[in-house]
PAKE-919111 format. One record per residue: residue number from 1; x, y, z of N, C-alpha, C, O in turn; chain. Coordinates in nm, 2 decimals, m for minus. Example, Ala and Ser with C-alpha at 12.3 -4.5 7.8 and 13.67 -1.06 7.14 Angstrom:
<pt 1,<1.32,m0.57,0.78>,<1.23,m0.45,0.78>,<1.32,m0.33,0.78>,<1.42,m0.33,0.85>,'A'>
<pt 2,<1.28,m0.22,0.71>,<1.37,m0.11,0.71>,<1.29,0.00,0.79>,<1.34,0.11,0.80>,'A'>
This chain:
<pt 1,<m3.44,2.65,0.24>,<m3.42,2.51,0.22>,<m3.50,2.43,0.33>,<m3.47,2.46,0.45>,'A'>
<pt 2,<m3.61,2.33,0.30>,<m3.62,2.23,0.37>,<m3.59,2.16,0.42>,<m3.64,2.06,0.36>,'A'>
<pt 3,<m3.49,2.12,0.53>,<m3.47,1.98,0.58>,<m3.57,1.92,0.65>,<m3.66,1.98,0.71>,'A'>
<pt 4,<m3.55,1.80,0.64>,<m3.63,1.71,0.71>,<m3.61,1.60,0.83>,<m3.66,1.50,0.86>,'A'>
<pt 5,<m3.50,1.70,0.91>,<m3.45,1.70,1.07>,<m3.39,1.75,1.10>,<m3.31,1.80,1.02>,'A'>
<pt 6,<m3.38,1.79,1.25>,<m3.35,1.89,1.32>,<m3.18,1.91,1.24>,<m3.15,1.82,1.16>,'A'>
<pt 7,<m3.11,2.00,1.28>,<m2.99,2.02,1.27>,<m2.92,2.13,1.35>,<m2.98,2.23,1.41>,'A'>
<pt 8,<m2.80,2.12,1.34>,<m2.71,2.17,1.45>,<m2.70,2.31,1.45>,<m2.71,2.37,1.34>,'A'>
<pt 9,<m2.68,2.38,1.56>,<m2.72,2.51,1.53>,<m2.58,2.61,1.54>,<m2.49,2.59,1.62>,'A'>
<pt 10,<m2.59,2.71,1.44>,<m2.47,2.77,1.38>,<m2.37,2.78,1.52>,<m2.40,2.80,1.63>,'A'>
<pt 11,<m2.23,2.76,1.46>,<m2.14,2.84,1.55>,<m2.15,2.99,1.58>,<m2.24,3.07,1.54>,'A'>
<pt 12,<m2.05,3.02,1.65>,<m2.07,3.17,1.69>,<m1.96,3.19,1.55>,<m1.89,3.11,1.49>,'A'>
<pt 13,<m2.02,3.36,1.55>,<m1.93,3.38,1.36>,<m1.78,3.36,1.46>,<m1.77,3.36,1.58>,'A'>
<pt 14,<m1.64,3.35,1.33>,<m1.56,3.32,1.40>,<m1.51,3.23,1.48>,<m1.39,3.24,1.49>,'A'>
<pt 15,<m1.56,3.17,1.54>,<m1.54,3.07,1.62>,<m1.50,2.92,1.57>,<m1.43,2.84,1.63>,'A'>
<pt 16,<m1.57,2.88,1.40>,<m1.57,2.76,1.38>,<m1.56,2.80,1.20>,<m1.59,2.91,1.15>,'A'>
<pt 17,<m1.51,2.69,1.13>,<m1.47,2.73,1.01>,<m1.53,2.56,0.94>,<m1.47,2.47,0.87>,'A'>
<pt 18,<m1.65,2.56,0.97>,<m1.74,2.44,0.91>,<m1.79,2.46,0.80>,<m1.86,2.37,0.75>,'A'>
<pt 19,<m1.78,2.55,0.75>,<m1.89,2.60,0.64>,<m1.98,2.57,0.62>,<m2.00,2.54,0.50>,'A'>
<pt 20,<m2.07,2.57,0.71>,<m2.23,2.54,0.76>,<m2.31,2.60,0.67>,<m2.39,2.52,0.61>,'A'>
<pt 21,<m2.30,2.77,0.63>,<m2.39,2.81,0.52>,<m2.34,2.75,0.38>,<m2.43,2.70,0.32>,'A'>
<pt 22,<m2.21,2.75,0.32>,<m2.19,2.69,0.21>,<m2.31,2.53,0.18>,<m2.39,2.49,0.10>,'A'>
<pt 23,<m2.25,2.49,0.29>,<m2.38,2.37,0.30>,<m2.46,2.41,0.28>,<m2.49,2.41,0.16>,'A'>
<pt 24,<m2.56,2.47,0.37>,<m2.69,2.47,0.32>,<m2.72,2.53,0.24>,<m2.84,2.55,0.23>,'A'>
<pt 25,<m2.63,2.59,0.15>,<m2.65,2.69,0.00>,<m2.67,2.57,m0.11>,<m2.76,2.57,m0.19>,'A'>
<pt 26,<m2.59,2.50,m0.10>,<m2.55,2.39,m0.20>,<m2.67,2.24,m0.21>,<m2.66,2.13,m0.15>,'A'>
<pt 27,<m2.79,2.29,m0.30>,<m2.84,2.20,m0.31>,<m2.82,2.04,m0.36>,<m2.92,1.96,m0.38>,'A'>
<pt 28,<m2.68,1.99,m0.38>,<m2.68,1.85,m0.41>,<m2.55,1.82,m0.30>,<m2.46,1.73,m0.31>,'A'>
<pt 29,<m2.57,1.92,m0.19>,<m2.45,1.87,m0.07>,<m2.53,1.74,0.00>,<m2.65,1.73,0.02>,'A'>
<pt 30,<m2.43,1.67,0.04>,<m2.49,1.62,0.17>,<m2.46,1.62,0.29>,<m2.35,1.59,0.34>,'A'>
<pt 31,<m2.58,1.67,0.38>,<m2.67,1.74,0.47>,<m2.65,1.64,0.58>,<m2.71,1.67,0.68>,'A'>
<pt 32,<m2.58,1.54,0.59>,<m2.59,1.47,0.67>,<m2.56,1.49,0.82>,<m2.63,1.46,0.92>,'A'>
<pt 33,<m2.42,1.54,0.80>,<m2.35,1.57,0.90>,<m2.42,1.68,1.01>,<m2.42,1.68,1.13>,'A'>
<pt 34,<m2.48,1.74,0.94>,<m2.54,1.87,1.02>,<m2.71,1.79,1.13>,<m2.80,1.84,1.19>,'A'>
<pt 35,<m2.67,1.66,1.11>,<m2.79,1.58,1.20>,<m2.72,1.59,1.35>,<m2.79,1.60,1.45>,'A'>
<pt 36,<m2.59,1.58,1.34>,<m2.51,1.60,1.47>,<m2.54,1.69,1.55>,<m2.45,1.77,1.57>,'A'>
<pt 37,<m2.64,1.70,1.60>,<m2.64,1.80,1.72>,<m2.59,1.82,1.82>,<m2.58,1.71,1.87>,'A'>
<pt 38,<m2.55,1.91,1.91>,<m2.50,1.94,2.02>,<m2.53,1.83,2.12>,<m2.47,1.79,2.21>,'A'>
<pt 39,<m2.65,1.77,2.07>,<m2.73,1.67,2.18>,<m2.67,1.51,2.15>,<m2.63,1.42,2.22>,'A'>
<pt 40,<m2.69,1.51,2.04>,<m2.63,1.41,1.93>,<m2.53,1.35,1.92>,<m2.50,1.23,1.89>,'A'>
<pt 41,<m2.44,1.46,1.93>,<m2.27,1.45,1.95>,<m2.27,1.42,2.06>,<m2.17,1.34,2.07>,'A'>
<pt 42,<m2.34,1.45,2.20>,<m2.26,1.43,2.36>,<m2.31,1.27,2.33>,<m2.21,1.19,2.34>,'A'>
<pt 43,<m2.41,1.21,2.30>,<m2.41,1.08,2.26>,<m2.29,1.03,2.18>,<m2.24,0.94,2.25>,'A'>
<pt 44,<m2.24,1.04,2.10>,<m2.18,0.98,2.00>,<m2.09,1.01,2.07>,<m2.01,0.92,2.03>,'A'>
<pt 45,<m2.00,1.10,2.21>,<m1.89,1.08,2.26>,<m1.86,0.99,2.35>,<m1.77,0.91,2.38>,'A'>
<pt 46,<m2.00,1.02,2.43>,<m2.04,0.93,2.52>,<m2.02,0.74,2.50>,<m1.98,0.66,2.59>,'A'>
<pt 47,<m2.07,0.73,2.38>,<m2.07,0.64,2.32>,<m1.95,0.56,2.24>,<m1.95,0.44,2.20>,'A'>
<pt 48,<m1.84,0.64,2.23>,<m1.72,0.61,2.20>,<m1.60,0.58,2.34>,<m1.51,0.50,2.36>,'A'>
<pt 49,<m1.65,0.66,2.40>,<m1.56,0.63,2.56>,<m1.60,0.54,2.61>,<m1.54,0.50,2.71>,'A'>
<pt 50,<m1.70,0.46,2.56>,<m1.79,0.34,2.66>,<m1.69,0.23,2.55>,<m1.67,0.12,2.62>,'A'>
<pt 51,<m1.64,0.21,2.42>,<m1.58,0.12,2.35>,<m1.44,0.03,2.40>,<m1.33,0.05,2.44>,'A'>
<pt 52,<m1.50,m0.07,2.38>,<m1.45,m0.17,2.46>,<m1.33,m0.28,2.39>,<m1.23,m0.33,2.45>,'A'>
<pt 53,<m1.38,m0.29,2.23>,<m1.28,m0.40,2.20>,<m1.25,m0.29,2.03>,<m1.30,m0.18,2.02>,'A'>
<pt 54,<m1.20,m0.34,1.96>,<m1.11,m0.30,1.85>,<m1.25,m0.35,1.75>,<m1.22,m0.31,1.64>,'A'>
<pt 55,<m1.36,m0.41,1.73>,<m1.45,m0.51,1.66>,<m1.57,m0.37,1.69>,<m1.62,m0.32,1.59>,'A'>
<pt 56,<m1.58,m0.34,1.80>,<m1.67,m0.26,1.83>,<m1.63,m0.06,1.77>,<m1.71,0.03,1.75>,'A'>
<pt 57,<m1.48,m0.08,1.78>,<m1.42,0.07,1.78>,<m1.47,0.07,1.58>,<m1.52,0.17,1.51>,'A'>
<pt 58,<m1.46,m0.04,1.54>,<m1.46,m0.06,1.40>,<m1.63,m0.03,1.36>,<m1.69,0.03,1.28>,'A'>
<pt 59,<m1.67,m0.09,1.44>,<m1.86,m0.09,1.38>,<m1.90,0.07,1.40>,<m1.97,0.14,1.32>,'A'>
<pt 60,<m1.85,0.10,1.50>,<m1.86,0.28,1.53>,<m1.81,0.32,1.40>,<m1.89,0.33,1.31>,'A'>
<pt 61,<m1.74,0.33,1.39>,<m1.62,0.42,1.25>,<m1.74,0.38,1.13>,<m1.78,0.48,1.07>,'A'>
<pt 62,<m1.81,0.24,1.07>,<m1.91,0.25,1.02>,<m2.02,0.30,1.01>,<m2.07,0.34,0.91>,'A'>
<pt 63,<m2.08,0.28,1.13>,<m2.20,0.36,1.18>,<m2.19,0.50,1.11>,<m2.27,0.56,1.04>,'A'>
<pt 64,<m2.04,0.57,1.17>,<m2.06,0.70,1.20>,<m2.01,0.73,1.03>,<m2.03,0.85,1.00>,'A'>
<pt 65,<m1.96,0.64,0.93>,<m1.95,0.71,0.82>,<m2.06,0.69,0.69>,<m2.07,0.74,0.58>,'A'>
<pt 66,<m2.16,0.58,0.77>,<m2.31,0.56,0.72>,<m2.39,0.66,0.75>,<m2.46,0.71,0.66>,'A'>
<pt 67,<m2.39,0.71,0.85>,<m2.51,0.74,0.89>,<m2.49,0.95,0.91>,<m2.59,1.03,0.91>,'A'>
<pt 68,<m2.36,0.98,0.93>,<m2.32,1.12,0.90>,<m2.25,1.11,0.79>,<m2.31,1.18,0.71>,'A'>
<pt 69,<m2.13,1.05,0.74>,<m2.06,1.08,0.66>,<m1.92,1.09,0.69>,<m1.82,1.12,0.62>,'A'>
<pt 70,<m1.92,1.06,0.82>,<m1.78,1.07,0.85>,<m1.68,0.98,0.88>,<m1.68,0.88,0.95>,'A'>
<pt 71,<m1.57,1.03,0.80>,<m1.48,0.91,0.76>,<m1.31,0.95,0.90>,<m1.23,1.04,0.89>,'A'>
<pt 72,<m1.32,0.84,0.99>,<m1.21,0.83,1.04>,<m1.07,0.74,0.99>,<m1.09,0.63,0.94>,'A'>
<pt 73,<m0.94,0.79,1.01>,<m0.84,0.74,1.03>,<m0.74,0.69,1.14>,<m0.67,0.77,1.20>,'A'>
<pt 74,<m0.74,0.59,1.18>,<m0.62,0.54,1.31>,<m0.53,0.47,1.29>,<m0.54,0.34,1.28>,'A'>
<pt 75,<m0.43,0.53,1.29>,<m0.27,0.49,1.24>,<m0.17,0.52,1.35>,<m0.18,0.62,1.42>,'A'>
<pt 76,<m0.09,0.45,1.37>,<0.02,0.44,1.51>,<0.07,0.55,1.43>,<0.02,0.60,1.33>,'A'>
<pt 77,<0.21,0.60,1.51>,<0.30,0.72,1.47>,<0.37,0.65,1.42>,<0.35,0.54,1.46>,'A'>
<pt 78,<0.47,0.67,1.33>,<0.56,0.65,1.24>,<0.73,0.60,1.36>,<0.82,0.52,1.34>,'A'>
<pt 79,<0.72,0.67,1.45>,<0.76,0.65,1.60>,<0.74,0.57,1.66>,<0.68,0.47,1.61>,'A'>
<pt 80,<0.77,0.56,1.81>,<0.80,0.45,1.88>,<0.61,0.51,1.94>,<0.56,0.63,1.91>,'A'>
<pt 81,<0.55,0.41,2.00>,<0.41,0.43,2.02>,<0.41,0.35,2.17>,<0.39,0.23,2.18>,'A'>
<pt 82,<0.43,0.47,2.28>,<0.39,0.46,2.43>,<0.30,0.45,2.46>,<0.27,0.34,2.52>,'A'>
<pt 83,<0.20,0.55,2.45>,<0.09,0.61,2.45>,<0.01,0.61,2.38>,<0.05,0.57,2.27>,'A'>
<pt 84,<m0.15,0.65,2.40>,<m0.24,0.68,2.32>,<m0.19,0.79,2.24>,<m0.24,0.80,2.12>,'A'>
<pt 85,<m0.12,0.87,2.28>,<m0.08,1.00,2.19>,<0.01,0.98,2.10>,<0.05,1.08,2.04>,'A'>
<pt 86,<0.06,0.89,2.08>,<0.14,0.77,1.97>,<0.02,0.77,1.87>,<0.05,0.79,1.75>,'A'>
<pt 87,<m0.13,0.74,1.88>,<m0.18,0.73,1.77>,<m0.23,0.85,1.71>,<m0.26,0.94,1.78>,'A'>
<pt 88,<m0.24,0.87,1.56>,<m0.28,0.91,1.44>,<m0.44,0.92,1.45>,<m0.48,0.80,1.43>,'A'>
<pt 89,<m0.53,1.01,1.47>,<m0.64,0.98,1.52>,<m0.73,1.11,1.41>,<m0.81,1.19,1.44>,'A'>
<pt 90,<m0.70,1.09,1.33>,<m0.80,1.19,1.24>,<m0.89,1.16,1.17>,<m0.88,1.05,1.13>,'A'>
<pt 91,<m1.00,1.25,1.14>,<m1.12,1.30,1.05>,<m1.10,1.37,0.93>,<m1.08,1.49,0.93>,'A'>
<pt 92,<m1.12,1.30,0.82>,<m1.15,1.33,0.65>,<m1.19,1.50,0.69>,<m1.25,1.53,0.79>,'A'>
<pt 93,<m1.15,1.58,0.60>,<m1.20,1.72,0.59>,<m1.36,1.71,0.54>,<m1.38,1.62,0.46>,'A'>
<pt 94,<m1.47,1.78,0.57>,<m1.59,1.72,0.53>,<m1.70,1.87,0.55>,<m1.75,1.87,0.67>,'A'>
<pt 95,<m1.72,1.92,0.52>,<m1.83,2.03,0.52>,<m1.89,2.05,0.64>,<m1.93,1.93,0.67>,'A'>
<pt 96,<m1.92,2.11,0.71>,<m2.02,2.11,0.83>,<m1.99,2.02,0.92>,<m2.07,2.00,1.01>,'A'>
<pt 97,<m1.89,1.96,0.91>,<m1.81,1.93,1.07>,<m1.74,2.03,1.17>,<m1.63,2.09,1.16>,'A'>
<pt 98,<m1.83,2.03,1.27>,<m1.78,2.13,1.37>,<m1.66,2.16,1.42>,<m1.69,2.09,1.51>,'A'>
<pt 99,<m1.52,2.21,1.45>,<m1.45,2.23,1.50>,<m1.38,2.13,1.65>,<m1.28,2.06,1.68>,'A'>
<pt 100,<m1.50,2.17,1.72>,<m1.54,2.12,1.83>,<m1.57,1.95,1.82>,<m1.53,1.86,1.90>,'A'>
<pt 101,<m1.62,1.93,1.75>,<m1.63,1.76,1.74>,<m1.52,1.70,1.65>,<m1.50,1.58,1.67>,'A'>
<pt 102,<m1.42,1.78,1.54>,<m1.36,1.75,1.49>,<m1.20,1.72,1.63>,<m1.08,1.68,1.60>,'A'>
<pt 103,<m1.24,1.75,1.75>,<m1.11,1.78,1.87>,<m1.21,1.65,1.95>,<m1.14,1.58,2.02>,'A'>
<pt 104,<m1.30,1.63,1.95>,<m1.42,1.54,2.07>,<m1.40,1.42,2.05>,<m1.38,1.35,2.14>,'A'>
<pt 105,<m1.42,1.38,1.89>,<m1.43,1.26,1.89>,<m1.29,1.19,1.89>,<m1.29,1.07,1.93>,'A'>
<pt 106,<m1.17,1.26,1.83>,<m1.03,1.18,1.85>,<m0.98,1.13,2.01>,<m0.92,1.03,2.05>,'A'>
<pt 107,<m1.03,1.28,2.08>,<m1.07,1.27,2.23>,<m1.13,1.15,2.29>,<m1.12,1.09,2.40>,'A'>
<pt 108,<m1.19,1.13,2.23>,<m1.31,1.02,2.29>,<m1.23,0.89,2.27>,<m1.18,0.82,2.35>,'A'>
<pt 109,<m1.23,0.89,2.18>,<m1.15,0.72,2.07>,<m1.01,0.70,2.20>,<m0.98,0.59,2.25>,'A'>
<pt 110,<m0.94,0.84,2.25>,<m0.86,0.80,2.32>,<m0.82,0.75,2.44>,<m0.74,0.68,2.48>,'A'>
<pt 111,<m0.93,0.84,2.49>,<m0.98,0.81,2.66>,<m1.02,0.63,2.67>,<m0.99,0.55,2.76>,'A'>
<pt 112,<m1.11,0.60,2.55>,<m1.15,0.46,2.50>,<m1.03,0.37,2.51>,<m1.04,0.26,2.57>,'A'>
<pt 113,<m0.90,0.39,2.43>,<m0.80,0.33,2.45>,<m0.75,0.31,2.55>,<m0.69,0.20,2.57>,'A'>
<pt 114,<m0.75,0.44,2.64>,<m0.68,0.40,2.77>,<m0.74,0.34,2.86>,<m0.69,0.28,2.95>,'A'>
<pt 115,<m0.86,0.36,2.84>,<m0.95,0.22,2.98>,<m0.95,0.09,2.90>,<m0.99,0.00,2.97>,'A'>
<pt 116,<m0.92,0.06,2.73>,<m0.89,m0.06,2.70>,<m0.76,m0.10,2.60>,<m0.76,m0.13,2.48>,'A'>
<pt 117,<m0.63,m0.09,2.71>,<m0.52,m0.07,2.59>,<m0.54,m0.17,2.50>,<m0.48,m0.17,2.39>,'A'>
<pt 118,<m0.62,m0.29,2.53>,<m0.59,m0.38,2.40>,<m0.67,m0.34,2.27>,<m0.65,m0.41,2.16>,'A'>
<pt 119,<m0.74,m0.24,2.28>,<m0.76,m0.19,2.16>,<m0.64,m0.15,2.09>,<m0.60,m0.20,1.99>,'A'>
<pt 120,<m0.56,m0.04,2.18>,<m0.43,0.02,2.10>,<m0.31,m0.15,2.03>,<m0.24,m0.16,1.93>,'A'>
<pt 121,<m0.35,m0.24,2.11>,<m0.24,m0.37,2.10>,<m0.28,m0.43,1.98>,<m0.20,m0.51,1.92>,'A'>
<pt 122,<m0.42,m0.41,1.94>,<m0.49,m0.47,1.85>,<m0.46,m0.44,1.73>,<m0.43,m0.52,1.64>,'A'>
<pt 123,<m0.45,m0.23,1.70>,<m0.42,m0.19,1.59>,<m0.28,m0.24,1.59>,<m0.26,m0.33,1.52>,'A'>
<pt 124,<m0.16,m0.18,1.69>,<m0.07,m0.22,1.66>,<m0.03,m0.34,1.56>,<0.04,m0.32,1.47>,'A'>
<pt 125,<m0.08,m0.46,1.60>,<m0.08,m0.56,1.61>,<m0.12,m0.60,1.46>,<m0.05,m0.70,1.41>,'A'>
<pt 126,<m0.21,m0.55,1.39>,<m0.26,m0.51,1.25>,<m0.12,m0.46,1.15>,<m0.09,m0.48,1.03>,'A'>
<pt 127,<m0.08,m0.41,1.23>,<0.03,m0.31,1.13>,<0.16,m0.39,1.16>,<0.27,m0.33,1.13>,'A'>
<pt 128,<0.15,m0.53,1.21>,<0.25,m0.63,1.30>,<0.39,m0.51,1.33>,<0.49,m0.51,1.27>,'A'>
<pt 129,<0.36,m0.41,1.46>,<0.47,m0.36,1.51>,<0.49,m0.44,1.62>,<0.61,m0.45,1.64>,'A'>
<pt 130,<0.38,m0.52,1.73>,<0.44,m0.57,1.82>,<0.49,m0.71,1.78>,<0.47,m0.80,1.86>,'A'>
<pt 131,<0.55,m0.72,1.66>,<0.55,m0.88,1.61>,<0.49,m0.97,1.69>,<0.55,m1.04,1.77>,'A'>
<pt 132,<0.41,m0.97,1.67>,<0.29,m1.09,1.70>,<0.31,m1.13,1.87>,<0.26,m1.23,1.92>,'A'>
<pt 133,<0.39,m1.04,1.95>,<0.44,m1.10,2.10>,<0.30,m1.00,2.14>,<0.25,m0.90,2.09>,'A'>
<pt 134,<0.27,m1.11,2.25>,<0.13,m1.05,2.33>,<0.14,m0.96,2.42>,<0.23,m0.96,2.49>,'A'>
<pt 135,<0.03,m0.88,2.43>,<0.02,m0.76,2.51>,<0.01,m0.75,2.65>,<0.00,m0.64,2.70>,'A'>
């Protein structure tokens, strides 16, 4: 198969359960995700830990489901929500998503929260748990 940009290079067997060759077996898959490179992704985490307001956390979540395919979820816990680890931080199941970035990027989004809780005050605040009293 020809692609027509670099892409990420296989896990070790075992190690990751992306179904990397399924993909590239499957001529009407989309190949997208597999643009994520090792190099690519330290960007795209890098890039998420630098996020600053809830406006910006949101244009990321587009970018990244324009331009790989990847669709995120962020939902408080159903619980009382202290912490960043109060939120619901997952990734759509998706072909050729690494293991490793499927654990990086929720990582990232959270470290993000905690150098700007008013991100977390923001979702909250969406879902009116903190009834409308300010952060």
């Amino acid at each position: 198969m020809n692609i027509p940009f670099p892409i990420r290079k296989e896990c070790p067997p075992g190690a990751c359960v992306c179904n990397r060759e399924a993909l590239l077996e499957d001529p009407n898959a989309d190949l997208r995700i597999l643009q994520l490179t090792q190099q690519e992704e330290k960007k795209l985490i890098d890039r998420l830990e630098q996020v600053s307001t809830l406006a910006e956390l949101r244009r990321m979540e587009d970018r990244m489901q324009a331009l790989l395919g990847i669709v995120i979820t962020i939902t408080p816990s159903a619980n009382e929500v202290r912490t960043t680890r109060g939120f619901r931080i997952e990734l759509a199941d998706q072909p050729g998503l690494c293991r490793k970035t499927r654990q990086a990027i929720p990582a990232a989004i959270r470290r993000s929260m905690e150098s700007h809780p008013e991100i977390a005050y923001e979702i909250l605040d969406q879902r009116d748990l903190l009834g409308g009293s300010p952060p």
